[in-house]
C-alpha positions, 0 to 999 in steps of 0.5 A: 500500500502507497501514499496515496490510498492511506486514509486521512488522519490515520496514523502509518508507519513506513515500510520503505522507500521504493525510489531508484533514485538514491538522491530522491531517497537522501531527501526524504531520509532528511525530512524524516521519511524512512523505514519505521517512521510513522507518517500521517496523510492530513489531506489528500489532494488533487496533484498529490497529499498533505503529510505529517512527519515528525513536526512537519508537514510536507506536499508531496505529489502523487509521483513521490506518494507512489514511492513511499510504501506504508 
């Protein structure tokens, strides 16, 4: 399961980070995005969701959601 078919407000844990991209997968290590992390989705959106990490909340679009399995 993605991003982007989580429930919003109900609270996730990351599984892994499923990008060839090892800069993509840096980046979101250092918003706090990696395995066993949990996450939220506060809203999802047309072009993509709002979620919650550690303190932050972030947009992602639905590219970057399909990669991150919860």
């Amino acid at each position: 399961m993605n991003l982007l078919e989580a429930k919003e407000g109900e609270e996730y844990t990351v599984k892994e980070i499923m990008a060839d991209d090892e800069e993509l997968t840096a980046f979101l290590f250092s918003l706090g995005c990696y395995s066993g992390e949990p996450i939220t989705v506060v809203s999802h959106l047309k072009g993509g969701c709002v979620v919650s990490i550690k303190d932050g909340r972030y947009n992602m679009d639905t590219d970057l959601a399909k990669t991150i399995s919860i």
